[in-house]
Backbone as XML, in Angstrom:
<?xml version="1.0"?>
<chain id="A" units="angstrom">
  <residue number="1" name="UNK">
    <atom name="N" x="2.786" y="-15.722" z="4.967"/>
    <atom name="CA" x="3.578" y="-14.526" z="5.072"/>
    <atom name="C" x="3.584" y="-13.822" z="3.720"/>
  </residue>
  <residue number="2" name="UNK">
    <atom name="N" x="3.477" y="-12.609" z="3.816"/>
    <atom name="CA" x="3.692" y="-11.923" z="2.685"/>
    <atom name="C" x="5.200" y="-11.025" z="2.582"/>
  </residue>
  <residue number="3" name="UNK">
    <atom name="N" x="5.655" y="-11.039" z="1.530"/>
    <atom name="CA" x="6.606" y="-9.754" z="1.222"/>
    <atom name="C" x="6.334" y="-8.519" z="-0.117"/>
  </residue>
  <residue number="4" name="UNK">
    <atom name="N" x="6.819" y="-7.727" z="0.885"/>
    <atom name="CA" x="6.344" y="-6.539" z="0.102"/>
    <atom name="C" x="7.636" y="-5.156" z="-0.081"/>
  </residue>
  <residue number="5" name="UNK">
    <atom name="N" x="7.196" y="-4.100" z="-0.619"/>
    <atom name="CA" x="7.942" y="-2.583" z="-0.286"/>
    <atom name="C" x="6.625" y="-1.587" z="0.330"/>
  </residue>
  <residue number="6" name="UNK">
    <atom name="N" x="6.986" y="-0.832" z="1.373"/>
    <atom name="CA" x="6.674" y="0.781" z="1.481"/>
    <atom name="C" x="7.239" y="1.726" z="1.724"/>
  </residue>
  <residue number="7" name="UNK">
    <atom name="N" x="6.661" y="2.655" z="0.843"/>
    <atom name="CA" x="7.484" y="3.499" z="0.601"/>
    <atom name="C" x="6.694" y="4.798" z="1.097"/>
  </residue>
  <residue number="8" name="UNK">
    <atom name="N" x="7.082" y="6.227" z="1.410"/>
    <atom name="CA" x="6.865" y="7.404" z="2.002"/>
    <atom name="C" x="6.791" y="8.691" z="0.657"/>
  </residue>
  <residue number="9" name="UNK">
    <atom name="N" x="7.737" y="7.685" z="-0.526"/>
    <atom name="CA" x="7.690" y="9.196" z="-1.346"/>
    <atom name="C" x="8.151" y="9.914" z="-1.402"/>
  </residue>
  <residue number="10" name="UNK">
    <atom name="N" x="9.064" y="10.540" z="-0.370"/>
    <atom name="CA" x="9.814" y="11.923" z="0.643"/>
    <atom name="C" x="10.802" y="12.477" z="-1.145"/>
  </residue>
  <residue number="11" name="UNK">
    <atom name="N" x="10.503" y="13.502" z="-0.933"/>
    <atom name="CA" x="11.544" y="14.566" z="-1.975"/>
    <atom name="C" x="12.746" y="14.636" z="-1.548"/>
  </residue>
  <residue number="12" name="UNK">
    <atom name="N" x="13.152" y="13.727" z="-1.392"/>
    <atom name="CA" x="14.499" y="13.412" z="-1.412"/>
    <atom name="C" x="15.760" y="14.192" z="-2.015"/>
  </residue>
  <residue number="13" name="UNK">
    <atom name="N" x="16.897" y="14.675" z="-1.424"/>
    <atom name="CA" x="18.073" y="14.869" z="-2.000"/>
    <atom name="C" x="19.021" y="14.244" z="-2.194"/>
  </residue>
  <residue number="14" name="UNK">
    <atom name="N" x="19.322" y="14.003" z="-3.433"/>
    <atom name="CA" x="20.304" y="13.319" z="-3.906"/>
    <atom name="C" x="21.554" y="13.363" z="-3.290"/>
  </residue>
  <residue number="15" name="UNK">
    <atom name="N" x="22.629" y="12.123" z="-2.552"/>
    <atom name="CA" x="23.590" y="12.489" z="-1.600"/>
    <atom name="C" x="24.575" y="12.730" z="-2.517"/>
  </residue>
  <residue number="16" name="UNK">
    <atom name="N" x="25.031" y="12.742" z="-3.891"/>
    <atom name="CA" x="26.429" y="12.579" z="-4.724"/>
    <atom name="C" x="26.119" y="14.055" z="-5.409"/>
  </residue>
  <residue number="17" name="UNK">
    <atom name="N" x="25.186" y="14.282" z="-5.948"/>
    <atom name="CA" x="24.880" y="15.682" z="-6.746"/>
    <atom name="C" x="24.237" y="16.970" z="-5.914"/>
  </residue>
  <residue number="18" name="UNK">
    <atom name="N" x="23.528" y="16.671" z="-4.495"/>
    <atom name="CA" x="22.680" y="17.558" z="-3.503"/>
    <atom name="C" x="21.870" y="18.216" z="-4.009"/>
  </residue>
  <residue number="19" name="UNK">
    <atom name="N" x="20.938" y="17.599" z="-5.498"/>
    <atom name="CA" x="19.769" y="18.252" z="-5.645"/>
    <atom name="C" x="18.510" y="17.520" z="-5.521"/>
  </residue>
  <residue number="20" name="UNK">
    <atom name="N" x="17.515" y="18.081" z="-5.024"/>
    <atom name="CA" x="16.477" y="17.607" z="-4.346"/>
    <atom name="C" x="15.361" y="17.399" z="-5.875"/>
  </residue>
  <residue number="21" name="UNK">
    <atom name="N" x="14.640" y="15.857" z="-5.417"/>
    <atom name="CA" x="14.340" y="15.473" z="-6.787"/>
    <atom name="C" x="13.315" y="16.145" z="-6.886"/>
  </residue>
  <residue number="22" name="UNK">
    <atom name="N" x="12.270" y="16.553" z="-8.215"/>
    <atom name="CA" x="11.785" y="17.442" z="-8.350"/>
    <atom name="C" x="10.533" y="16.463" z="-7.698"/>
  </residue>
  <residue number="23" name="UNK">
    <atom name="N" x="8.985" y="16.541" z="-7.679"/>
    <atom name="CA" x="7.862" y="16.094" z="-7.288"/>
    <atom name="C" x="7.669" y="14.978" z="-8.926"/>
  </residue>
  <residue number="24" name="UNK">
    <atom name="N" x="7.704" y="15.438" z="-9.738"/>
    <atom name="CA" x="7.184" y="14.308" z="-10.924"/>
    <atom name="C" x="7.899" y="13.503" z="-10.886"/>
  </residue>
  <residue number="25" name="UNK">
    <atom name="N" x="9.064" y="13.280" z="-11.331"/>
    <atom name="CA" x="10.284" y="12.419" z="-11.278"/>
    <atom name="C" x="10.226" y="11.414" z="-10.235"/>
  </residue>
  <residue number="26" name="UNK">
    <atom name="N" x="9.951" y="11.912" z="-8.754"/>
    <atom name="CA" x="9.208" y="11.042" z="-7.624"/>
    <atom name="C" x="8.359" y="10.193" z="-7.574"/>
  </residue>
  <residue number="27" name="UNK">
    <atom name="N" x="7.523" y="10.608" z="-8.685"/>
    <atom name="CA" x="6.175" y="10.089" z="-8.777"/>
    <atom name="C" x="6.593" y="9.167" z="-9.667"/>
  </residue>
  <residue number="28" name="UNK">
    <atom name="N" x="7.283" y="9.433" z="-10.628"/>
    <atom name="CA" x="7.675" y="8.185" z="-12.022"/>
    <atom name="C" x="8.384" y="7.318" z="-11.164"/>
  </residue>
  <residue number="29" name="UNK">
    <atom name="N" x="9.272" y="7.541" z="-10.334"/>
    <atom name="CA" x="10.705" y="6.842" z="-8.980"/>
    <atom name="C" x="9.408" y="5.489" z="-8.351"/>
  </residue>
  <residue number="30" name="UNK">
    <atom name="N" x="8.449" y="6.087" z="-8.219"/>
    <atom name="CA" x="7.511" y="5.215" z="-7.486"/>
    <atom name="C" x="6.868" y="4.379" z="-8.386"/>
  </residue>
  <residue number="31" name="UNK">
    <atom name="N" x="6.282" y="4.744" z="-8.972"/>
    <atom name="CA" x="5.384" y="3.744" z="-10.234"/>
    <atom name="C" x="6.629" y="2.675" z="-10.839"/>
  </residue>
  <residue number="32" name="UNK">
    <atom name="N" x="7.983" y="3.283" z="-11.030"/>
    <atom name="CA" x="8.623" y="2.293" z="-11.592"/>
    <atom name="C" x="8.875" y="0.886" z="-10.557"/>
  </residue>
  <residue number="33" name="UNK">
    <atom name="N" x="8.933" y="1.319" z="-9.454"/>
    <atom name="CA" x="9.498" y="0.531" z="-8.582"/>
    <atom name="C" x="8.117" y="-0.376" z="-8.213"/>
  </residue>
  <residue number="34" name="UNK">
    <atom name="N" x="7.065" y="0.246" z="-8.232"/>
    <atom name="CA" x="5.572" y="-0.535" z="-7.954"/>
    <atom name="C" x="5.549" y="-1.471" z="-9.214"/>
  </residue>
  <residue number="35" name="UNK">
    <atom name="N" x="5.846" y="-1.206" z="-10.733"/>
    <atom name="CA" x="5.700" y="-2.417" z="-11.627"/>
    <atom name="C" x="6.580" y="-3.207" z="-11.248"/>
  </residue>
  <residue number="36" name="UNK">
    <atom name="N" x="8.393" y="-3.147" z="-11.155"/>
    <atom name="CA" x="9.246" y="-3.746" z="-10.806"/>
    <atom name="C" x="8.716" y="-4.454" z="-9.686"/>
  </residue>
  <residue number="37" name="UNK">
    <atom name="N" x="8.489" y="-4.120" z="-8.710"/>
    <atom name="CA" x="7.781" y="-5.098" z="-7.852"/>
    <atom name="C" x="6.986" y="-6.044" z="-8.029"/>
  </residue>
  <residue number="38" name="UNK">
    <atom name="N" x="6.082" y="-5.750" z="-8.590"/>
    <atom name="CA" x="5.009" y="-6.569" z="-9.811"/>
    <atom name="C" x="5.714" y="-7.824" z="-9.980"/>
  </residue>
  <residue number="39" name="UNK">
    <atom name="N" x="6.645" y="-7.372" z="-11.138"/>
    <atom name="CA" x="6.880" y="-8.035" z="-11.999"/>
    <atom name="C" x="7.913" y="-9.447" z="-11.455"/>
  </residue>
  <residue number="40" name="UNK">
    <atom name="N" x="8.729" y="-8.886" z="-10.317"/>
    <atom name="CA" x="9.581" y="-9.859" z="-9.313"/>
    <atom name="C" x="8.740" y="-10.979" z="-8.258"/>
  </residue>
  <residue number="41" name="UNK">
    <atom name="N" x="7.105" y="-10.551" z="-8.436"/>
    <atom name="CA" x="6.398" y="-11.490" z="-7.542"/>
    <atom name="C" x="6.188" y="-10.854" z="-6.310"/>
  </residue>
  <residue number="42" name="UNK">
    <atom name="N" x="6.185" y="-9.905" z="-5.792"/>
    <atom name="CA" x="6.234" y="-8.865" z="-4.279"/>
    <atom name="C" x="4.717" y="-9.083" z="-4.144"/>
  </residue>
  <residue number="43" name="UNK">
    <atom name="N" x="4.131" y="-9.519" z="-2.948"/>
    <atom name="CA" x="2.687" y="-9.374" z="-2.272"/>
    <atom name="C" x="2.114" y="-8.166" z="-2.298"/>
  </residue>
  <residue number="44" name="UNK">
    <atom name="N" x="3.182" y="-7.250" z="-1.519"/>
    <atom name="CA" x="2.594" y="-5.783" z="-1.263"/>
    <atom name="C" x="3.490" y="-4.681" z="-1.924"/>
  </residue>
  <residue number="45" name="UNK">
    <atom name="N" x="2.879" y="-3.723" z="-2.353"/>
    <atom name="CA" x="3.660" y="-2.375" z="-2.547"/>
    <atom name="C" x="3.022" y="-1.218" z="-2.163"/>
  </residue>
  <residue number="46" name="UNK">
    <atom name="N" x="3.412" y="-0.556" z="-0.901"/>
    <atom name="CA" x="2.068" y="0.128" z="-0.390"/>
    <atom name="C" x="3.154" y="1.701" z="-0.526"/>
  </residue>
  <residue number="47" name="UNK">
    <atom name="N" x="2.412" y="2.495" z="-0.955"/>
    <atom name="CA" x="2.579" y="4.277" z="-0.484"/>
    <atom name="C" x="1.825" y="4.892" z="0.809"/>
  </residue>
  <residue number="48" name="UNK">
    <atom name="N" x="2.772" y="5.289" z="1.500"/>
    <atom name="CA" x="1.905" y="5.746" z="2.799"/>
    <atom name="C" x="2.177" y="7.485" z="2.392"/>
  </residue>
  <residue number="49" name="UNK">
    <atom name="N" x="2.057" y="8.630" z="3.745"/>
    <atom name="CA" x="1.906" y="9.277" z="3.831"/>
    <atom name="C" x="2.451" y="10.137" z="5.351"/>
  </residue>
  <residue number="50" name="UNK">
    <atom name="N" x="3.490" y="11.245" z="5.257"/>
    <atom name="CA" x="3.583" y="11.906" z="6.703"/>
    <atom name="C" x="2.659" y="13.361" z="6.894"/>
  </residue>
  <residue number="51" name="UNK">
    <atom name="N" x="2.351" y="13.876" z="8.075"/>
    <atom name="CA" x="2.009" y="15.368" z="7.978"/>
    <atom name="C" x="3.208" y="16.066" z="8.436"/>
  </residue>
  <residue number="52" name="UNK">
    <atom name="N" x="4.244" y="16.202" z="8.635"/>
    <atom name="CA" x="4.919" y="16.681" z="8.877"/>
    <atom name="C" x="5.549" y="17.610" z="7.768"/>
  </residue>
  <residue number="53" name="UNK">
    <atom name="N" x="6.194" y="19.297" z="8.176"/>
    <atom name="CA" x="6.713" y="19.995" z="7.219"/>
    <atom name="C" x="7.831" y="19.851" z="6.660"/>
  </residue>
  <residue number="54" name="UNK">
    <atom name="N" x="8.003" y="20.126" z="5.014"/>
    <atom name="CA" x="9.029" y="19.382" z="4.356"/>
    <atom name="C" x="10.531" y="19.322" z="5.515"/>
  </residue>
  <residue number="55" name="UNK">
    <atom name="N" x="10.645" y="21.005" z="5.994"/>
    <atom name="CA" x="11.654" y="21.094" z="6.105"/>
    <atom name="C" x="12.091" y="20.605" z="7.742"/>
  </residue>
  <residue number="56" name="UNK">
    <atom name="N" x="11.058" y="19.663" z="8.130"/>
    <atom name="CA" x="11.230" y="18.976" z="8.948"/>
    <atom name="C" x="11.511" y="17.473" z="8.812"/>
  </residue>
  <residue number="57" name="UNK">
    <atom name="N" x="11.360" y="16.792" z="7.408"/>
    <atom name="CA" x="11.601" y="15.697" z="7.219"/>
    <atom name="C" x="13.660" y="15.431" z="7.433"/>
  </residue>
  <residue number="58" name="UNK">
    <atom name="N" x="13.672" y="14.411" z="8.483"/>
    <atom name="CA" x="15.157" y="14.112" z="8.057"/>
    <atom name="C" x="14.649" y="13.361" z="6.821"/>
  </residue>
  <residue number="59" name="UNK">
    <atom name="N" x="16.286" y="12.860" z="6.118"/>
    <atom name="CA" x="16.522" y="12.549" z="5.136"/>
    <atom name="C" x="16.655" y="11.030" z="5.299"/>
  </residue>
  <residue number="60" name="UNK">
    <atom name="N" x="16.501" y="10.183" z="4.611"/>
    <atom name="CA" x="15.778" y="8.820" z="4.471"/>
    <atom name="C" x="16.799" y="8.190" z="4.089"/>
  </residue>
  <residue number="61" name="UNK">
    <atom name="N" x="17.382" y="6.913" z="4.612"/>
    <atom name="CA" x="18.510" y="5.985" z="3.899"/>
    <atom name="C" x="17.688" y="4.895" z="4.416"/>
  </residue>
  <residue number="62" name="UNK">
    <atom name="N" x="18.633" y="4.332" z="2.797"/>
    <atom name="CA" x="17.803" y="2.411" z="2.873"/>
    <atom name="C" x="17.929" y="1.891" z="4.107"/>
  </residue>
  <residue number="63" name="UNK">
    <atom name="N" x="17.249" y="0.778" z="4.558"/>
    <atom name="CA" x="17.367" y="-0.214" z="5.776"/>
    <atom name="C" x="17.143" y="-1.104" z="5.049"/>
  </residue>
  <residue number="64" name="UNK">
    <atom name="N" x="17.059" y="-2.041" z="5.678"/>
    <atom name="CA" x="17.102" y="-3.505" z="5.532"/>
    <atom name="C" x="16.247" y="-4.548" z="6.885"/>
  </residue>
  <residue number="65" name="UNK">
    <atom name="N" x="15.063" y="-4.596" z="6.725"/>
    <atom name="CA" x="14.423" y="-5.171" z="8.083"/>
    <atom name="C" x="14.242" y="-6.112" z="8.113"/>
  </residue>
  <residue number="66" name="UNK">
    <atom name="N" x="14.324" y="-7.151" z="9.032"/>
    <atom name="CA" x="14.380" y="-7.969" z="8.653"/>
    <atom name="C" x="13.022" y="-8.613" z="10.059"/>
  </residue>
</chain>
């Protein structure tokens, strides 16, 4: 069995301040969390991808799958 994170990336808005993170900052949000992963022993850390238009994305909260 492996364990891993994936993640989507999504430009997210912040729920406490309601500003939407910029595209770089996203990109740093991800790389940090891909070394952190690394570094904790994680199998996988995969980035996927939607086609869908921004302003069609709902907004993304953690889960927990188990």
């Amino acid at each position: 069995m492996e364990l891993g994170l994936f993640t989507l990336s999504d430009l997210i808005t912040d729920p406490k301040t309601c500003i939407q993170m910029n595209a770089h900052d996203r990109i740093d949000e991800t790389f940090k969390a891909a070394t952190l992963a690394d570094q904790v022993g994680l199998d996988v850390f995969g980035v996927g991808e939607h086609h869908r238009l921004p302003q069609s994305t709902p907004q993304r909260r953690p889960r927990v799958v188990s």
